[in-house]
N, C-alpha and C positions, 0 to 999 in steps of 0.2 A: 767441487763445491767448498765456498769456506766454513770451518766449523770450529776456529778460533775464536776465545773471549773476544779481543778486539773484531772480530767479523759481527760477532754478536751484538754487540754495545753497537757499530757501524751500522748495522742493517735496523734496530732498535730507534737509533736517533731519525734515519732514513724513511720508520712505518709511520714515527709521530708526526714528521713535517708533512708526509702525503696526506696523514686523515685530516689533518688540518687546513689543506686546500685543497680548492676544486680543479681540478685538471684541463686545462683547455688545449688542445690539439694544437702543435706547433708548426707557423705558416713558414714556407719557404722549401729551399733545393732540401732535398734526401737523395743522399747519395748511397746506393748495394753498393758495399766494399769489397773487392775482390778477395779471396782469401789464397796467402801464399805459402805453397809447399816447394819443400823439397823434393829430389827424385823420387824419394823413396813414400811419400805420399805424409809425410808429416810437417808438422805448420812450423812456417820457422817463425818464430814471433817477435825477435828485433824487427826482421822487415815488416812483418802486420802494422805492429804499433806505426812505424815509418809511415804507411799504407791510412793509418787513419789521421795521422800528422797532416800527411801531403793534401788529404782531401780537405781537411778543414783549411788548412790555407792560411792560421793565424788571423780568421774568422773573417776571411775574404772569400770563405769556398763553404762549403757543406754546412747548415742548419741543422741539420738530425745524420749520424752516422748510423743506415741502417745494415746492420753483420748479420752473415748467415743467412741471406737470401738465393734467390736466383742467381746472382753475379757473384757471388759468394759460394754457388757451388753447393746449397745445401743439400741436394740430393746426391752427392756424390761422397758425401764426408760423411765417417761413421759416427754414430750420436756422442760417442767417450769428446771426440775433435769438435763436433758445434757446442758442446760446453765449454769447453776447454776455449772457442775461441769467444763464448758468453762471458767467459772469468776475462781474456785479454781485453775484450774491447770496452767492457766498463771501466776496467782498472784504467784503460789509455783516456777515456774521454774524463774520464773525473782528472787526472792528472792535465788533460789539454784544457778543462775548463779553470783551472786553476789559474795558468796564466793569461789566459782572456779575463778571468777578473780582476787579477790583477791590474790589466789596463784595461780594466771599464769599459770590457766588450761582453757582448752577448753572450752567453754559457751558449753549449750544442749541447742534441740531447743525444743518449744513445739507445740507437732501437736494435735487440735484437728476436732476428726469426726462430723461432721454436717449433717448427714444424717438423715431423718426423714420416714416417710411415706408420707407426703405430699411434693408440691413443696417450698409452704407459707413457712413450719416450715424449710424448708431446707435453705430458702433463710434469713426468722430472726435468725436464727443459724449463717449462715455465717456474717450475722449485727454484732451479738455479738462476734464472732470469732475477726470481725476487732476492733471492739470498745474494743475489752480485749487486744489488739494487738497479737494475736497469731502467732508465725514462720508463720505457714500454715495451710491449712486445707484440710480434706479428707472428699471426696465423695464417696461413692457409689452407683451408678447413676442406677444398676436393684434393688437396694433393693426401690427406691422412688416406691410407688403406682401410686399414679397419672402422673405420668412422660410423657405421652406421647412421644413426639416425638425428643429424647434425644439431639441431634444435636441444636435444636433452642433452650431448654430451657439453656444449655450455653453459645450460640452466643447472644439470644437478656437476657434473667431474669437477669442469672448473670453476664454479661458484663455489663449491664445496671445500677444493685445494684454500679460493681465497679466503674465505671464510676462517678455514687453520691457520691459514696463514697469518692472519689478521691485515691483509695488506691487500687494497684496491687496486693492482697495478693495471698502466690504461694499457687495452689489449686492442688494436686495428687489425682486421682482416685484411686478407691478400687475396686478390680477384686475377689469375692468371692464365687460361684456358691452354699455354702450353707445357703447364707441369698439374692437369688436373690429372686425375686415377684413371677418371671414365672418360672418354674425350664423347660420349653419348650427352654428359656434360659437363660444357666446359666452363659455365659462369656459374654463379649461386644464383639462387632464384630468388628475384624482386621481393618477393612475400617473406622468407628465410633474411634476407637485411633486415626486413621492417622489423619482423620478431625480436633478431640480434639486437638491433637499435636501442629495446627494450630495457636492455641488460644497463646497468649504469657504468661496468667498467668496459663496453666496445663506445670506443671514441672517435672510432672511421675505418675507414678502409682506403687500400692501396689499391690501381684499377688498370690493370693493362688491358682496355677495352674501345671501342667506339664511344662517342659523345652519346650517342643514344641509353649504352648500358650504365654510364654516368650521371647520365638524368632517372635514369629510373632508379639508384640506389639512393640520390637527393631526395627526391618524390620519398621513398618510403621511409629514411631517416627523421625529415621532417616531421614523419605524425608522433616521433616521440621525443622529439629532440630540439631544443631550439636553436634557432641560426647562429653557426657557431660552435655545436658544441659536438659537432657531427663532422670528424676532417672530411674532406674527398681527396685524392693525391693521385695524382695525374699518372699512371706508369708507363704507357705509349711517350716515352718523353717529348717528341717531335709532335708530338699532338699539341703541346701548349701552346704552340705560334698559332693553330689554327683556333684553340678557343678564347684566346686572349686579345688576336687581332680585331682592330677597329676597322669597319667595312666603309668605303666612300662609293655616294651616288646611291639611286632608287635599290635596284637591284643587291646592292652589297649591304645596305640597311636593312632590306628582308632578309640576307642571308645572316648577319648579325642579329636582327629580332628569333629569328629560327634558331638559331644555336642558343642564346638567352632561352629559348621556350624546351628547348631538348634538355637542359641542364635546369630548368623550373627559377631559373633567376637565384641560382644558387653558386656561383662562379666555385671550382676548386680551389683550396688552398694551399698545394705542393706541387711538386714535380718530383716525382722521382727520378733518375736518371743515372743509368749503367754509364754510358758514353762519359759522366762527368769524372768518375775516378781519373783520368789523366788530367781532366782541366776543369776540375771545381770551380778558379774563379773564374771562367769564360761563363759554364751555367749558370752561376750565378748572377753577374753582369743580365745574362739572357732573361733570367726570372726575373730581373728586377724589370726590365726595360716592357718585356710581355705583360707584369703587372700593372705597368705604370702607362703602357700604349704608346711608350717611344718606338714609331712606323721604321724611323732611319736603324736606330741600333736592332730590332727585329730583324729587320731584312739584312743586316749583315752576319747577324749569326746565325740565322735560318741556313743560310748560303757555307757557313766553315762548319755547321754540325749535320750537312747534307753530305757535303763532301766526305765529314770522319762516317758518318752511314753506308756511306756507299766506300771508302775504304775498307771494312772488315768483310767485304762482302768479294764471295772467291767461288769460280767453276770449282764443285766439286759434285766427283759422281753423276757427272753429265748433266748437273743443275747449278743454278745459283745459292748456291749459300753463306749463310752468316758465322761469319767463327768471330764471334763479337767479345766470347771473356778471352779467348786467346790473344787477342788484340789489344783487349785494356789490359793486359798482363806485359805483354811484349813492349804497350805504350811506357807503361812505371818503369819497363826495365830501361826504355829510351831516355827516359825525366831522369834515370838514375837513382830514383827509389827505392828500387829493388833490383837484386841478382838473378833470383829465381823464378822464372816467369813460366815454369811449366803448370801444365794443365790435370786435373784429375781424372781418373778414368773414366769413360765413357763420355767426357767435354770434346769436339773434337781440338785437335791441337793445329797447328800452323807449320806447314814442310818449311824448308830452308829458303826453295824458290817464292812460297808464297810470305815468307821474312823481308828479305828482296822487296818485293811490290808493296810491299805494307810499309817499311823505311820509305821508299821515296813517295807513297802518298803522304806519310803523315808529315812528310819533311814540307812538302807543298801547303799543306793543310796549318803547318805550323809559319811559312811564308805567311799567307793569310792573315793568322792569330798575330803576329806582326806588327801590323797595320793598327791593329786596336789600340787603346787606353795601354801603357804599363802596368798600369796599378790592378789590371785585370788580365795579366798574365801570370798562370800560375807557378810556383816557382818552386824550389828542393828547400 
């Protein structure tokens, strides 16, 4: 954490501009940034910064850089390493937004995850989130072990932290059911959002879920929150072709009025997306065209982020599975981003042979990419 005069006067100018506006949930891609180690399990942090470079893309790629998530590997990093990459990744996006303002482009925000296993580490995490001044930060409030009883430890821990703090930082939830505690369960309950909603500093939630569990955290946002001031952020990223497409003929206009009614006519406003760390501008392009109901550019990226899906996807242990961060690791090390593309413990990692098969998919995959716009291929 910083605890220098100049940190102090910095995070000082930082609480004045926040109490002085009101926060609105930032639309567009969020990209989990991978986090890279060394063998020996320590973050080399030239390539990070590279890593959160490469995604924003000179503000053709990533909207929100969000660190220390699932793709990021948070549960495998010890809590000293998710600070430590809370201090790198603020210091890199204020320094990336510098020169996007420079040419009078959009600033990106930086979100970092703060989720721990305990409550303590959850809560010196969000210490250091404010003191790094971070955009926001994300919770995932079933992956906390000790959490008990999830409603107070918001209303009184971290209302109370902010309070000290004197700093309103916007806080989004994380809705993940494959890194919850109890897999008895795996989402928060409908009633638990509406309550959170409550709070003035949760400003949304991130949802790797079905359209259905999407509409029902709109549904209960809404009773305390007006349109708008409540993000929803897509996490199933391949989901957004299906709630953003436009249906043709009887039958697909029902099925368009039906998704409108499972989401309460509240569309999302983000995407999140692991898959985009090698091609932030592709996702991007993709968000724009899903938002925008371009049928032609849909369907062609639906088709090269199918293909990268079913690329990380390998026999293993007599099943199909996903070695999907070893992949966007192996991919930067492709782009030449990064050296070091090993995995942390317990992530599984990518044999040699299945190196091999992963090169010439994505080599096919990048054939494809190709074919697109220049201006929306991402680049070193």
């Amino acid at each position: 954490m910083m605890h220098t005069a100049d940190a102090k006067q910095s995070r000082a100018t930082w609480t004045e501009r926040s109490s002085k506006s009101a926060y609105v949930p930032k639309r567009g891609l969020s990209v989990p940034s991978i986090t890279v180690i060394d063998p020996t399990g320590r973050i080399v942090e030239e390539e990070q910064r590279r890593v959160f470079r490469f995604n924003v893309q000179q503000g053709y790629g990533a909207n929100i850089i969000f660190g220390i998530g699932t793709n990021g590997e948070w549960n495998r990093l010890t809590n000293d390493q998710r600070q430590e990459l809370i201090e790198i990744e603020t210091d890199e996006v204020r320094r990336i937004n510098e020169d996007l303002l420079a040419e009078d482009k959009s600033p990106v925000e930086a979100w970092v995850g703060v989720t721990s296993a305990t409550k303590h580490e959850v809560l010196a995490n969000l210490e250091c989130a404010i003191e790094n001044r971070a955009d926001a930060a994300v919770i995932a409030p079933l992956s906390i072990g000790d959490l008990g009883d999830l409603i107070e430890f918001f209303q009184r821990d971290i209302t109370d932290l902010l309070d000290r703090a004197g700093v309103e930082i916007p806080i989004f939830l994380y809705d993940n059911a494959d890194i919850a505690v109890d897999p008895n369960v795996p989402h928060l309950r409908t009633r638990d959002v509406k309550r959170l909603s409550r709070l003035p500093f949760i400003k949304g939630i991130k949802v790797s879920a079905p359209r259905r569990v999407l509409g029902n955290y709109t549904k209960a946002a809404l009773n305390f929150k007006d349109s708008g001031e409540f993000g929803i952020y897509i996490g199933d990223a391949m989901l957004m072709f299906e709630v953003y497409k436009l249906q043709d003929g009887l039958i697909g206009k029902f099925r368009e009025y039906w998704n409108r009614y499972l989401l309460h006519n509240e569309l999302p406003i983000g995407v999140v997306s692991g898959p985009a760390n090698p091609l932030p501008r592709e996702w991007q392009r993709a968000w724009r065209a899903c938002y925008t109901g371009d049928e032609k550019l849909i369907e062609q990226y639906q088709s090269i982020f199918s293909a990268y899906g079913a690329a990380y996807s390998f026999e293993y242990n007599g099943q199909i599975t996903s070695k999907l961060i070893a992949c966007l690791k192996y991919s930067l090390k492709l782009e030449e981003v990064i050296e070091h593309d090993g995995v942390a413990n317990g992530t599984l990692a990518l044999s040699e042979r299945e190196k091999t098969m992963f090169r010439e998919r994505y080599a096919r995959i990048k054939d494809q990419i190709g074919a697109t716009n220049p201006m929306w291929i991402s680049r070193v």
